[in-house]
TORPAMAR-677390 format. One record per residue: residue number from 1; residue in three letters; chain; x negated, y, z negated of N, C-alpha, C in turn. Coordinates in steps of 0.1 Angstrom, whole numbers, plus 5000, padded with zeros to 4 digits. Layout:
REM residues N
<pt NUM,"ALA","A",<X,Y,Z>,<X,Y,Z>,<X,Y,Z>>,
...
This chain:
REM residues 196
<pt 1,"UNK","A",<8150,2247,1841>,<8154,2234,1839>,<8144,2224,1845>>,
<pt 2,"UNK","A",<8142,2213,1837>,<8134,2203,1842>,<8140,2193,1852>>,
<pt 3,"UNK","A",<8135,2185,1861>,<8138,2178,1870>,<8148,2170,1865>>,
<pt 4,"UNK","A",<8148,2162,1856>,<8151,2152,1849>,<8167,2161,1847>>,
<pt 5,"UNK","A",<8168,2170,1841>,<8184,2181,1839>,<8190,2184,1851>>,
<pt 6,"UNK","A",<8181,2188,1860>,<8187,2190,1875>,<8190,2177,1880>>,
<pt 7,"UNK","A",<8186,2166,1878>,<8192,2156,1887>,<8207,2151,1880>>,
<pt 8,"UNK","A",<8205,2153,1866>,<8217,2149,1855>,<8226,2158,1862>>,
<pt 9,"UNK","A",<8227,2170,1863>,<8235,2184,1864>,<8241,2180,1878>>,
<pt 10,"UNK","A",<8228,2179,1886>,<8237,2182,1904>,<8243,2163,1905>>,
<pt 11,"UNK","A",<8240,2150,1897>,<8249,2146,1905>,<8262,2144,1897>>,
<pt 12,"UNK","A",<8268,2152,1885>,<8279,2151,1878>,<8283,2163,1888>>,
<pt 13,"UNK","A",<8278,2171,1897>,<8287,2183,1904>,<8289,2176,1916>>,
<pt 14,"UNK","A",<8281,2167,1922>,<8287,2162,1932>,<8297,2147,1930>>,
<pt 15,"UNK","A",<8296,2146,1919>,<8308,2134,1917>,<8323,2140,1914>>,
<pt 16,"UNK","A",<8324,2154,1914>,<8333,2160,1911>,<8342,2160,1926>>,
<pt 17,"UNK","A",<8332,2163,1938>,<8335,2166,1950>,<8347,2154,1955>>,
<pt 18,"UNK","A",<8355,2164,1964>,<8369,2149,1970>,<8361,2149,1986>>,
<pt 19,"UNK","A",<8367,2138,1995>,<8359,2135,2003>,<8362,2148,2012>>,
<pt 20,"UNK","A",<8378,2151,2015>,<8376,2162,2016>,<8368,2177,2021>>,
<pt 21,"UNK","A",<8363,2177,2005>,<8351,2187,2000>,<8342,2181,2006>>,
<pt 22,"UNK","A",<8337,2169,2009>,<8323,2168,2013>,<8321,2169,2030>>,
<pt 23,"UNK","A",<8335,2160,2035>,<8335,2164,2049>,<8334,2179,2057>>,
<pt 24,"UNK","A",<8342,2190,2046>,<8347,2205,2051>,<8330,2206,2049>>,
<pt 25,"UNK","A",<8323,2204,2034>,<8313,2212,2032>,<8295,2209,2043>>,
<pt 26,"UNK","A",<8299,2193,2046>,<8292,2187,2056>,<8289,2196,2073>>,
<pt 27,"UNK","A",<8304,2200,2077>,<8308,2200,2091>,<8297,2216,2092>>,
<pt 28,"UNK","A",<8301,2225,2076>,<8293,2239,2075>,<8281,2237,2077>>,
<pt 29,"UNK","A",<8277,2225,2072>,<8260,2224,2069>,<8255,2221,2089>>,
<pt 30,"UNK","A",<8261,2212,2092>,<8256,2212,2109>,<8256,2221,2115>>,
<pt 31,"UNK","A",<8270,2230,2115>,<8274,2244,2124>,<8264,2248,2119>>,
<pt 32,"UNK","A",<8253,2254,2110>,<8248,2263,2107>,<8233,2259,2111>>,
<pt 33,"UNK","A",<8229,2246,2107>,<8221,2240,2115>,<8220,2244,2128>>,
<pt 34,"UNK","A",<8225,2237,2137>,<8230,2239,2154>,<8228,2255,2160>>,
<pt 35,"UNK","A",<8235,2264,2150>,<8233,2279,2153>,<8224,2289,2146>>,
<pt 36,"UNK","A",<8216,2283,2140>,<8203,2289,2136>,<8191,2281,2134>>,
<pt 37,"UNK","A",<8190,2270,2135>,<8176,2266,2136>,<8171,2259,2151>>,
<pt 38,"UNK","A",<8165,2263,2155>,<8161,2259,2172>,<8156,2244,2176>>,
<pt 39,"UNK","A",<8166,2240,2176>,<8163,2223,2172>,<8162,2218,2187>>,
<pt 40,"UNK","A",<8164,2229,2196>,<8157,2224,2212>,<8143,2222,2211>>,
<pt 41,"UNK","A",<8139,2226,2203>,<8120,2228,2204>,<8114,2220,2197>>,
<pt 42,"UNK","A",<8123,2207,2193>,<8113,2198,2184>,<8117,2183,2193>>,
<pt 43,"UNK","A",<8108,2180,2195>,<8106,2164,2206>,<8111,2149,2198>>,
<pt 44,"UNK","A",<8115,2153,2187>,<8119,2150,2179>,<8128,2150,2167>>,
<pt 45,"UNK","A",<8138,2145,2162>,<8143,2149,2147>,<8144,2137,2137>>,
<pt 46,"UNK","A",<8141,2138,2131>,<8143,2125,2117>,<8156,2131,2109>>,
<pt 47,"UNK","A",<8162,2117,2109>,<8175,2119,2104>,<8176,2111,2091>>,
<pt 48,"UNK","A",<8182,2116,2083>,<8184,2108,2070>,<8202,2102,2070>>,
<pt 49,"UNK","A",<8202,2091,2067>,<8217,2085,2064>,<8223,2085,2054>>,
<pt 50,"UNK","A",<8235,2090,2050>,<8237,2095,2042>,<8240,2085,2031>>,
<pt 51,"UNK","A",<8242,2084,2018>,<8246,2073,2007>,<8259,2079,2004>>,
<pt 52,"UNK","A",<8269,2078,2013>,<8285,2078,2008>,<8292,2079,1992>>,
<pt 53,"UNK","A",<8285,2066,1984>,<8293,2069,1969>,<8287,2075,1963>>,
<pt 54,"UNK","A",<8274,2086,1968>,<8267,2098,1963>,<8268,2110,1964>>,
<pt 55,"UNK","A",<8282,2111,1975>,<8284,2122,1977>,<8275,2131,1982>>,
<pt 56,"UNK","A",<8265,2123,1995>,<8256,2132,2004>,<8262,2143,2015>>,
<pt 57,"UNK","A",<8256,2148,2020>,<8263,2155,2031>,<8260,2145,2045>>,
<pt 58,"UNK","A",<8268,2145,2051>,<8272,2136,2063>,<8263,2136,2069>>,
<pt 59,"UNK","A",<8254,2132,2076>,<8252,2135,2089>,<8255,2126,2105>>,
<pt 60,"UNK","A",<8260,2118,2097>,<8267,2111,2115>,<8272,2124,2123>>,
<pt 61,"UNK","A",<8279,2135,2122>,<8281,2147,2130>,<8273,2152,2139>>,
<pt 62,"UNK","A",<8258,2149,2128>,<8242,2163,2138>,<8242,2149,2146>>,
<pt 63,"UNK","A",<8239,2134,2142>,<8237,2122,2150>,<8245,2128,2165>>,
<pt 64,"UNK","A",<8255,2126,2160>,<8260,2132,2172>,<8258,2137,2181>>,
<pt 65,"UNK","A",<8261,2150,2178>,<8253,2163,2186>,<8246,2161,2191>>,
<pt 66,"UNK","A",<8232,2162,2182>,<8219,2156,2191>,<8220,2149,2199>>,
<pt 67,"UNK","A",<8230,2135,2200>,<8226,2128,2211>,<8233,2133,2224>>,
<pt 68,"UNK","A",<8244,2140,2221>,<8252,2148,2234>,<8248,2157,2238>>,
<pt 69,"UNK","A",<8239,2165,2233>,<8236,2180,2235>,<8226,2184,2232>>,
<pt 70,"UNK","A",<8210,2175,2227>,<8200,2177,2229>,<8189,2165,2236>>,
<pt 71,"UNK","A",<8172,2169,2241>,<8172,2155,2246>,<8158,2151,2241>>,
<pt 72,"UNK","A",<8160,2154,2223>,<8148,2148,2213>,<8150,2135,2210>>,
<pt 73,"UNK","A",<8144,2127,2210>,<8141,2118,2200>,<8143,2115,2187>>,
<pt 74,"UNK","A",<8153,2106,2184>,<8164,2104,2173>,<8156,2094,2161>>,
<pt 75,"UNK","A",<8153,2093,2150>,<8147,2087,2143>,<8158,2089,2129>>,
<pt 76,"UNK","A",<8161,2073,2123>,<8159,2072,2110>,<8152,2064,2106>>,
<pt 77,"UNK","A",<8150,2062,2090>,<8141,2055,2081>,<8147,2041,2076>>,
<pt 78,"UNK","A",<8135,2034,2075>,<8138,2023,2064>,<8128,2024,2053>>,
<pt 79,"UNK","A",<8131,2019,2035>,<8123,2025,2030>,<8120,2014,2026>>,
<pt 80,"UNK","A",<8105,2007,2020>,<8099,1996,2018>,<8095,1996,2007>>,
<pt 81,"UNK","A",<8087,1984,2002>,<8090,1983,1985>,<8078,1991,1981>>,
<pt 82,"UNK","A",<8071,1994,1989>,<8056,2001,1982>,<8055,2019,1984>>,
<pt 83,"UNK","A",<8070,2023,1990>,<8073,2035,1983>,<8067,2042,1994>>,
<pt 84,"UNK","A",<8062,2030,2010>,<8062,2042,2021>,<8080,2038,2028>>,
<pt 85,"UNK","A",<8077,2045,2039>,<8087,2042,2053>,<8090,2041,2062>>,
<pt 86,"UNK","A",<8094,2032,2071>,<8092,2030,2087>,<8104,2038,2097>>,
<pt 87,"UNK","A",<8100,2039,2108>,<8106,2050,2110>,<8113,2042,2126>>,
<pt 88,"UNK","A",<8125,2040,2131>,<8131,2034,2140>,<8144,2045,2150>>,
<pt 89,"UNK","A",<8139,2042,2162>,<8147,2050,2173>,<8161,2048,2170>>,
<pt 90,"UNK","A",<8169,2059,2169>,<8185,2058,2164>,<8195,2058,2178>>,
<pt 91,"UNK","A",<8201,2047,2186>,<8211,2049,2194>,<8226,2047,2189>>,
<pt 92,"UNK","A",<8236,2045,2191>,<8246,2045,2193>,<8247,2033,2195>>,
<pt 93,"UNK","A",<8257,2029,2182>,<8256,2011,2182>,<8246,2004,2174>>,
<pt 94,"UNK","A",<8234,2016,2172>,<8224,2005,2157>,<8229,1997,2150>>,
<pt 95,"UNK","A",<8228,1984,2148>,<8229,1971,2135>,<8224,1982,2125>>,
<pt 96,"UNK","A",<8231,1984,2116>,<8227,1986,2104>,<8230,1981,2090>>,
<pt 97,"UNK","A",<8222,1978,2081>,<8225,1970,2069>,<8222,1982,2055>>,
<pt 98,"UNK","A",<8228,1979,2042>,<8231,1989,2035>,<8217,1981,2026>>,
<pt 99,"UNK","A",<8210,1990,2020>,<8195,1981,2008>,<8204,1990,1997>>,
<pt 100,"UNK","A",<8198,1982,1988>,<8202,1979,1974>,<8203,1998,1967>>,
<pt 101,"UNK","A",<8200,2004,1974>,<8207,2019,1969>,<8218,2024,1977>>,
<pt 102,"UNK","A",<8223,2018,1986>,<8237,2017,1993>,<8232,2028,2005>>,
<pt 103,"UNK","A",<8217,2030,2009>,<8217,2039,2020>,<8215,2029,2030>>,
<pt 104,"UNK","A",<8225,2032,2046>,<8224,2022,2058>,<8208,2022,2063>>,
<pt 105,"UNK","A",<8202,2015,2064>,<8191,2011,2077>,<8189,2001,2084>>,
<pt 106,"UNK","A",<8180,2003,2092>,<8186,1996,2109>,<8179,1983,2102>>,
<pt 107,"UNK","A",<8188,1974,2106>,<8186,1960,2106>,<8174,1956,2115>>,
<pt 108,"UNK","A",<8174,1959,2128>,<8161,1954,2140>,<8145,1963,2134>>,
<pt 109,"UNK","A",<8139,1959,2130>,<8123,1971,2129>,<8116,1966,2137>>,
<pt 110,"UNK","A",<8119,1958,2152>,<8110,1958,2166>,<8102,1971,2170>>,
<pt 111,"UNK","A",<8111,1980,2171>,<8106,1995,2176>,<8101,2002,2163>>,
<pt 112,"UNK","A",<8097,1996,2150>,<8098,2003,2143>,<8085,2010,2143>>,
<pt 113,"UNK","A",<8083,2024,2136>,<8066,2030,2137>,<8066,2034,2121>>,
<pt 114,"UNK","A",<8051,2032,2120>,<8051,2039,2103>,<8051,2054,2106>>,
<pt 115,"UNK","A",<8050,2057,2091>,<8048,2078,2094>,<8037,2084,2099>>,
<pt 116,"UNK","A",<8025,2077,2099>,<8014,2088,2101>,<8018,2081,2120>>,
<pt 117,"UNK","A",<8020,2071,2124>,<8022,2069,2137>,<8035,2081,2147>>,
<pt 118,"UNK","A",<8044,2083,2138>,<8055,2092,2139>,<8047,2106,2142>>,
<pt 119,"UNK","A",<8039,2111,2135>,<8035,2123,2135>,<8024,2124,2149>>,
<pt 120,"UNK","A",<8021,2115,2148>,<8012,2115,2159>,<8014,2112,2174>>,
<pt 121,"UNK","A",<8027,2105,2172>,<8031,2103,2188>,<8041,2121,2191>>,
<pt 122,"UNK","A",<8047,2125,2178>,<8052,2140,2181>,<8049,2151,2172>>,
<pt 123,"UNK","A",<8037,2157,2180>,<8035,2168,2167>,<8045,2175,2167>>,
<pt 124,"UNK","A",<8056,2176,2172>,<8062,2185,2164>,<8079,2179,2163>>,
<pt 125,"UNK","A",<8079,2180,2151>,<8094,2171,2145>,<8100,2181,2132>>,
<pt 126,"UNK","A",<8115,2177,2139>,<8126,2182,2128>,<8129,2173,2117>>,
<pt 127,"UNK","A",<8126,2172,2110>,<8128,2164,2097>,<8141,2165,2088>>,
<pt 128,"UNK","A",<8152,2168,2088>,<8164,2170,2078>,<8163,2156,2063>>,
<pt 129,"UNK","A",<8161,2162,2054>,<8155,2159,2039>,<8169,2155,2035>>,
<pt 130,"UNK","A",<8167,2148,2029>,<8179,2141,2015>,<8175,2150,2003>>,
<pt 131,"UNK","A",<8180,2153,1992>,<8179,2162,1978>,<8190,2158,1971>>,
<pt 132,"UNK","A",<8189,2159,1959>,<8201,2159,1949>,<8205,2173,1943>>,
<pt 133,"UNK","A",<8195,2182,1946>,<8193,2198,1942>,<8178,2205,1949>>,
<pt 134,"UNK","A",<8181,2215,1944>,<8169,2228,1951>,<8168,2239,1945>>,
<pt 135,"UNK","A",<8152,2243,1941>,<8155,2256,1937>,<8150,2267,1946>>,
<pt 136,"UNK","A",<8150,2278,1937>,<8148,2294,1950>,<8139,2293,1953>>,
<pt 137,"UNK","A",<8127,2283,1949>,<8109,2285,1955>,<8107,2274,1968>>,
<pt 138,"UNK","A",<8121,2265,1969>,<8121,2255,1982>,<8115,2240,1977>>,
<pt 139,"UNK","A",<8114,2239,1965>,<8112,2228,1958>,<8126,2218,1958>>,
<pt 140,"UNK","A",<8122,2205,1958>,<8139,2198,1955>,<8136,2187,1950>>,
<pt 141,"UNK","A",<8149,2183,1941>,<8150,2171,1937>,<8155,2159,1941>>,
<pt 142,"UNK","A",<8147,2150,1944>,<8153,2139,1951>,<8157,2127,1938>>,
<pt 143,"UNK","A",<8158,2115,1942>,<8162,2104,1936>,<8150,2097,1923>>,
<pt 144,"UNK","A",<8134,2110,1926>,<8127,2102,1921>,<8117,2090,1925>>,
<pt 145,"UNK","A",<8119,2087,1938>,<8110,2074,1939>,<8098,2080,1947>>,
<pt 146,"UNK","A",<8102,2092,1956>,<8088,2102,1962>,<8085,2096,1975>>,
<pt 147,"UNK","A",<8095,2088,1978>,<8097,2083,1994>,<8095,2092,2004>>,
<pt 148,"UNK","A",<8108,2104,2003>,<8102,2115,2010>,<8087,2125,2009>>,
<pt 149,"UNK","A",<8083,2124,1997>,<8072,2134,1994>,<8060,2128,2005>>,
<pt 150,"UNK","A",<8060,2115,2001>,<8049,2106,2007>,<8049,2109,2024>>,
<pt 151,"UNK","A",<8058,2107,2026>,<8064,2109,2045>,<8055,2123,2047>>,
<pt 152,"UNK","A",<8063,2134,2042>,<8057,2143,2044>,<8049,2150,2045>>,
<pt 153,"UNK","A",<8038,2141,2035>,<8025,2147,2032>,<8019,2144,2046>>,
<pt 154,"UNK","A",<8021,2135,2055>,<8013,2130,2067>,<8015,2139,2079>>,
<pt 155,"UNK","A",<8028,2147,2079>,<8029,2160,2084>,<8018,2170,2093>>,
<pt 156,"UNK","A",<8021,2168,2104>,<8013,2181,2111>,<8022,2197,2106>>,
<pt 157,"UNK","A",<8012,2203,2114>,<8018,2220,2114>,<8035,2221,2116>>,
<pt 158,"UNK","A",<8033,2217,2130>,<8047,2220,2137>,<8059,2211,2132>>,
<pt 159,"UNK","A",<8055,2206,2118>,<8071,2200,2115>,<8076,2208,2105>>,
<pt 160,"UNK","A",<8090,2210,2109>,<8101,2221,2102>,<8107,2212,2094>>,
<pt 161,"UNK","A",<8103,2212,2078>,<8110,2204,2063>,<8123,2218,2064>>,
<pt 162,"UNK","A",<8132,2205,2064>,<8145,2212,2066>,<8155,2202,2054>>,
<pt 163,"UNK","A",<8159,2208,2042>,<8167,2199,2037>,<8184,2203,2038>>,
<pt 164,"UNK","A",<8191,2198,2035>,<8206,2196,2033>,<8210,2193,2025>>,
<pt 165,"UNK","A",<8223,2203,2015>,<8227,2205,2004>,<8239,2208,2003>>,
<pt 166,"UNK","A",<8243,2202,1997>,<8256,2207,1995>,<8261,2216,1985>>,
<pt 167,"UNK","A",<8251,2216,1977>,<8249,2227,1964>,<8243,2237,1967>>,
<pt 168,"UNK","A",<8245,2248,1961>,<8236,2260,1960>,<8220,2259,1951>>,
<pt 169,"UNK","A",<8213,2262,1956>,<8200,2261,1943>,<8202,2264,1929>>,
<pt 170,"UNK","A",<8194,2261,1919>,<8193,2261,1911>,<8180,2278,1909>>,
<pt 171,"UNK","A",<8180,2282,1899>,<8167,2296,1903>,<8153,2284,1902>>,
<pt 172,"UNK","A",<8149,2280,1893>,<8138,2274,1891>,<8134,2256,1885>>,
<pt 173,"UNK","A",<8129,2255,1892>,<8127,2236,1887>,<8110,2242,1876>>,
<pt 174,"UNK","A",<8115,2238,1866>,<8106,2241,1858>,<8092,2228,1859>>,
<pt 175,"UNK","A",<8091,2218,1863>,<8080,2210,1857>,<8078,2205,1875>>,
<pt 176,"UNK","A",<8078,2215,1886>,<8075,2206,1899>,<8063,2199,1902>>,
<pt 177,"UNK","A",<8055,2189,1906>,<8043,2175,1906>,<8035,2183,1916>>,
<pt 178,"UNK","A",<8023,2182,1915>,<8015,2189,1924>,<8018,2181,1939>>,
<pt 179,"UNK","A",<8020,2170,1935>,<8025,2160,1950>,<8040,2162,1958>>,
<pt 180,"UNK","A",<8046,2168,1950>,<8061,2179,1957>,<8056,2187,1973>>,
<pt 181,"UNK","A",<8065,2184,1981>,<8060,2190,1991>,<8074,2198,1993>>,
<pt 182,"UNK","A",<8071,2215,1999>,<8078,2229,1995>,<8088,2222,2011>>,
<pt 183,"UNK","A",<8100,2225,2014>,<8103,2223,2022>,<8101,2235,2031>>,
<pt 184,"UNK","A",<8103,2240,2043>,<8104,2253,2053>,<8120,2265,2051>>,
<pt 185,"UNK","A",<8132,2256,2051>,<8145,2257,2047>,<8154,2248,2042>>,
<pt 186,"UNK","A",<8165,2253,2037>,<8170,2243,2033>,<8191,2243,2034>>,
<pt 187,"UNK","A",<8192,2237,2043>,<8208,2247,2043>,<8220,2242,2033>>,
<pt 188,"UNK","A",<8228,2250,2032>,<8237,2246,2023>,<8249,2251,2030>>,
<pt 189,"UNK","A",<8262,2250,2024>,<8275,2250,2033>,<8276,2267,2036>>,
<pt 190,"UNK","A",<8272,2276,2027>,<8274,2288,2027>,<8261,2296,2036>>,
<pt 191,"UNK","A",<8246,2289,2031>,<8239,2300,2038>,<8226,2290,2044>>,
<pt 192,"UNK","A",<8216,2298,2049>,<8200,2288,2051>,<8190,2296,2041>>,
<pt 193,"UNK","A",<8185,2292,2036>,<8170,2294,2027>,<8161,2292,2033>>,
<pt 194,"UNK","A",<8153,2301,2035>,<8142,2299,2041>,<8131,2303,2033>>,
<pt 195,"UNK","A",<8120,2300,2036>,<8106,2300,2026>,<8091,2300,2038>>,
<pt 196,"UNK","A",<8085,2312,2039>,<8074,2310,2046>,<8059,2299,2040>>,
């Protein structure tokens, strides 16, 4: 299937989902997170917020966590009109305003850093990825605009591309861009994928 069918496909499967379903299938995606990926070892984690009437998987839960029970450095994004994104320290209580794709980002960008500054103040960072789908080679589909592709091309070694799904893969993304970047794993409510 081409990108363009997988995005059609996975978001009529997640508009199907009750909130329910997305909360039970969210809560799996953290627990599994938390108990298999070593997220003490990264000085860092980049968090994505989720877009609610899209039926993403939660993550205010890992926000959580992390902030009670690990002692990285909490980052989300804001994304700008020229398709990079700035990257701002996440506390408890962030102002945050919704941009015109309904994902929250922090209203203040005082503290904000770009990405190649991000990578370079922590070589080594947990990244958890937004997708709309994934296939078995660790390729995924996002929304299209390559917001994330871009971030992560500026990537050192030691960052773990980790995305979140709520779907199972697809076997194959038939047409993936040479500028696609493979993620490392990718968890879903049932299992983790992993890809050397």
């Amino acid at each position: 299937m081409t990108k363009e069918e997988i995005r059609i496909d996975a978001r009529q499967k997640r508009a199907l989902l009750t909130a329910s379903e997305v909360e039970s299938k969210s809560r799996k995606i953290a627990s599994l997170l938390f108990s298999r990926i070593p997220v003490h070892r990264y000085s860092a984690v980049h968090v994505f917020l989720p877009i609610r009437k899209n039926n993403e998987p939660d993550t205010y839960p890992v926000l959580e966590t992390l902030q009670r029970d690990f002692p990285s450095d909490i980052y989300i994004s804001k994304s700008l009109g020229n398709g990079e994104m700035l990257h701002v320290p996440y506390t408890s209580g962030l102002a945050l305003t919704k941009n015109h794709w309904g994902i929250d980002e922090p209203a203040d960008l005082s503290r904000a850093i770009d990405s190649e500054d991000l990578f370079r103040k922590y070589p080594d960072v947990l990244v958890l990825i937004p997708l709309l789908a994934f296939d078995q080679q660790g390729y995924r589909v996002g929304y299209g605009k390559g917001y994330y592709d871009r971030f992560l091309s500026r990537a050192g070694g030691h960052t773990l591309k980790t995305g979140l799904s709520l779907l199972e893969p697809v076997e194959r993304i038939s047409n993936p861009s040479p500028l696609d970047i493979r993620m490392d794993y990718c968890i879903t409510p049932e299992r983790i994928w992993k890809w050397e």
